[in-house]
C-alpha positions as CSV (number, residue, x, y, z in Angstrom):
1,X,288.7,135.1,251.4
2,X,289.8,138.1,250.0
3,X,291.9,140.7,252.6
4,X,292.4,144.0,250.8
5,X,296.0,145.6,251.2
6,X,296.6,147.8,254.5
7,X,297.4,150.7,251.9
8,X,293.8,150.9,250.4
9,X,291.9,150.3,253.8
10,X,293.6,153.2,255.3
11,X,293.0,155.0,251.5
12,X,289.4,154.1,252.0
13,X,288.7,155.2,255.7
14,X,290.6,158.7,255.0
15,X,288.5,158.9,252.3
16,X,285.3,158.6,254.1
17,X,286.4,160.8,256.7
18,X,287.3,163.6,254.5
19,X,283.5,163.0,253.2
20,X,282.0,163.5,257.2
21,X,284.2,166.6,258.1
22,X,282.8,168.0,254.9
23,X,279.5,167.4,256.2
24,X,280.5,168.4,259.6
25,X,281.9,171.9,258.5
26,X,285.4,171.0,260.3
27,X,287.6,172.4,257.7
28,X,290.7,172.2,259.3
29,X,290.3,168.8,259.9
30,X,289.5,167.8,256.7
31,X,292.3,169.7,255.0
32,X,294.7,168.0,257.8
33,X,293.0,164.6,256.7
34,X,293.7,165.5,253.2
35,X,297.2,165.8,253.8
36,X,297.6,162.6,255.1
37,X,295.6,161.1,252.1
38,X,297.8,161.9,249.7
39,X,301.0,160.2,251.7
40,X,299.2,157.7,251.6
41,X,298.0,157.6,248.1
42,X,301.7,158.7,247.3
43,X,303.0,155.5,249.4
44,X,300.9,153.3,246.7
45,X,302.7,154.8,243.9
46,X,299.9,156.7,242.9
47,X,301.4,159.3,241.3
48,X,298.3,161.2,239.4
49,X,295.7,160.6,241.4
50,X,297.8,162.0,244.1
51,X,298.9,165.2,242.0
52,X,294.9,165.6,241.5
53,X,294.6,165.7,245.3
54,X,297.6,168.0,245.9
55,X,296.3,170.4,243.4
56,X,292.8,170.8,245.0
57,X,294.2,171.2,248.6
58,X,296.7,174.1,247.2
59,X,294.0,175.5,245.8
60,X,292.1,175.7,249.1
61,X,295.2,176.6,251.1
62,X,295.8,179.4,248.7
63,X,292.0,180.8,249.5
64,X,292.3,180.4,253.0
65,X,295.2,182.1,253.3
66,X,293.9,184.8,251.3
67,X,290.7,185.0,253.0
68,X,293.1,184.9,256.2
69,X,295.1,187.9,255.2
70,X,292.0,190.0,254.1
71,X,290.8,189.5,257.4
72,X,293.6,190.5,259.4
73,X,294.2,193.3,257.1
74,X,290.9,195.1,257.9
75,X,291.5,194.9,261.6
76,X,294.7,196.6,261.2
77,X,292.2,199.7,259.0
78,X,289.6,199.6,261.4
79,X,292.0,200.1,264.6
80,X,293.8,203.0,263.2
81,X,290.0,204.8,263.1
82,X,288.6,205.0,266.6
């Protein structure tokens, strides 16, 4: 009988669910999920697959945060009108 390593189980369920907040719409979570994903494909010693991962969630963060900014920006131009 064949036991896969503790490493790729927890891989596998982070992985699947990453896949159901998608689904779900709970972005935050899946971004925190992501996070820990890539400790744990870093813990493996995978190094690309985990600089492939890194690179999509910066690329996320960076939108969100503009989006984020954007947001707050045009509160700050809509209070100064009334």
């Amino acid at each position: 009988m064949f036991i896969p390593p503790p490493q790729k189980i927890q891989t596998d369920v982070l992985a699947d669910i990453i896949e159901w907040a998608k689904k779900e719409k709970r972005i935050f979570l899946k971004r925190s999920l992501e996070t820990r994903l890539v400790d744990s494909v870093l813990d493996a010693k995978q190094r690309k697959p985990a600089l492939a991962l890194i690179e999509t969630l910066l690329t996320e963060l960076k939108r969100l945060d503009v989006n984020l900014l954007g947001t707050r920006g045009t509160g700050i131009f809509t209070e100064g009108r009334e």
